[in-house]
C-alpha positions, 0 to 999 in steps of 0.5 A: 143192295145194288138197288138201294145203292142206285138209288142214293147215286140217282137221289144224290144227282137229281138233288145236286141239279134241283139244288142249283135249279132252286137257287137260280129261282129262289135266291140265298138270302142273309138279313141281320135283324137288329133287336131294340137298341143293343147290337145285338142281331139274329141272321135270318136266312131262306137257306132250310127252306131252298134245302127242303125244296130241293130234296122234295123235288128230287126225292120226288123224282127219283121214285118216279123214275125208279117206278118207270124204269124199274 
């Protein structure tokens, strides 16, 4: 149990610092794609995308440091 429990303390850290390292690199961004003639429009964002690469690296990470440290 204190092990499991580390590691969502140590996964939850590393992925707050990926997340803003990410976000430094890869910039949010919103564009609105307006669809023919009506207003219509759809948001598209990169959003998923710095998430995924954020949890990636810091998922990526924190078994490395579990399989050195450990």
């Amino acid at each position: 149990m204190e092990i499991a429990a580390s590691f969502a303390l140590i996964l939850s850290i590393y992925f707050l610092g990926c997340l803003a390292l990410i976000q430094e690199v890869v910039r949010p961004n919103r564009q609105l794609i307006v669809e023919g003639n009506t207003k219509k429009g759809q948001w598209v964002t990169n959003y998923s995308k710095i998430l995924l690469m954020s949890f990636g690296i810091s998922l990526l990470t924190t078994f490395l440091a579990y399989y050195l440290f450990l």
